[in-house]
C-alpha positions in Angstrom: -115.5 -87.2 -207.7 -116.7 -87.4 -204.0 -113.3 -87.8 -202.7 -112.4 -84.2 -204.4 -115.8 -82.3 -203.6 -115.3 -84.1 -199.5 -111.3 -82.4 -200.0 -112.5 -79.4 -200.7 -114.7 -79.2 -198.1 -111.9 -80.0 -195.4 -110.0 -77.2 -196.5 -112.2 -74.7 -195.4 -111.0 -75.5 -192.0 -108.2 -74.3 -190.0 -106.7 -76.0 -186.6 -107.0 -73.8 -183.5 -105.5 -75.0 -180.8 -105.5 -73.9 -176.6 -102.9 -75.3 -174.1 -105.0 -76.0 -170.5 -104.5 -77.2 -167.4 -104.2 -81.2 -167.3 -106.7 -81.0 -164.8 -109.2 -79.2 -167.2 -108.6 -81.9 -170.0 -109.2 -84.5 -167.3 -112.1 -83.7 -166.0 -113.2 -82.5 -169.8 -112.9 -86.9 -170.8 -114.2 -87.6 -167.7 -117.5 -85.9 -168.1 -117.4 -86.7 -172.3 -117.0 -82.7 -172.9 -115.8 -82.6 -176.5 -113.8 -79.6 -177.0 -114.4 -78.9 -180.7 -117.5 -77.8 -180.3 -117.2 -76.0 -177.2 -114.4 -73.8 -178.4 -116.2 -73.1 -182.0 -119.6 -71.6 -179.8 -117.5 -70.1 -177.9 -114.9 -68.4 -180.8 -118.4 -67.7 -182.9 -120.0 -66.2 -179.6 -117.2 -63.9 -179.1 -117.1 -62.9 -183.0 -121.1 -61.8 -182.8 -120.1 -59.6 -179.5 -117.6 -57.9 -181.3 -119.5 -57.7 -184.3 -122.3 -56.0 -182.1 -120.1 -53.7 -180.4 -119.0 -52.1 -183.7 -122.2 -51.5 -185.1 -123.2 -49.9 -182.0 -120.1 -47.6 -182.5 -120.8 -47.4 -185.9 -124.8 -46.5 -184.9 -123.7 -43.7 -182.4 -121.6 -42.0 -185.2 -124.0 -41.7 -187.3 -126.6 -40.5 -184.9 -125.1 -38.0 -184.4 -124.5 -36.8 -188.0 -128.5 -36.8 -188.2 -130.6 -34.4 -187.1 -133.0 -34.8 -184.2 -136.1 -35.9 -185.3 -139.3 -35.1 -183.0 -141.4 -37.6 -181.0 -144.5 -36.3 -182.6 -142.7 -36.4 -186.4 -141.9 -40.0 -185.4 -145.5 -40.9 -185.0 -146.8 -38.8 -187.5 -144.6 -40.5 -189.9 -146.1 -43.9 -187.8 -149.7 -42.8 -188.8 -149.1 -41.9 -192.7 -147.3 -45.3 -193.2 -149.9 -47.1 -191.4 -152.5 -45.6 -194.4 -150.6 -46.3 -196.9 
């Protein structure tokens, strides 16, 4: 049963690959850089900017659908939460 459950667990993993300079992959064994890892935080780095940068659109858009809502409503609403 291991041998299935370790299967499955593979398969949830796809190869991506990046052609480089020679020189890059040289110096990349010389200095014991692994590049699994690197290109993964760097791939899941990328997806959490973009990720960010659509919520921000997403944010703005509906900011401006609300209406403006007053410094001093702000903190009164500050001051009746705080009582509660």
């Amino acid at each position: 049963m291991k041998k299935l459950s370790m299967v499955r667990y593979l398969s949830d993993y796809v190869v991506v690959a990046a052609k480089i300079p020679k020189r890059l992959k040289t110096l990349m064994d010389s200095l014991g850089i692994k590049p699994g890892p690197l290109i993964r935080r760097s791939i899941e780095e990328e997806i959490r900017r973009k990720i960010f940068e659509q919520l921000e659109v997403k944010a703005k858009m509906l900011s401006e659908k609300l209406p403006p809502i007053s410094d001093e409503e702000i903190a009164e609403l500050i001051w009746e939460d705080r009582g509660r």
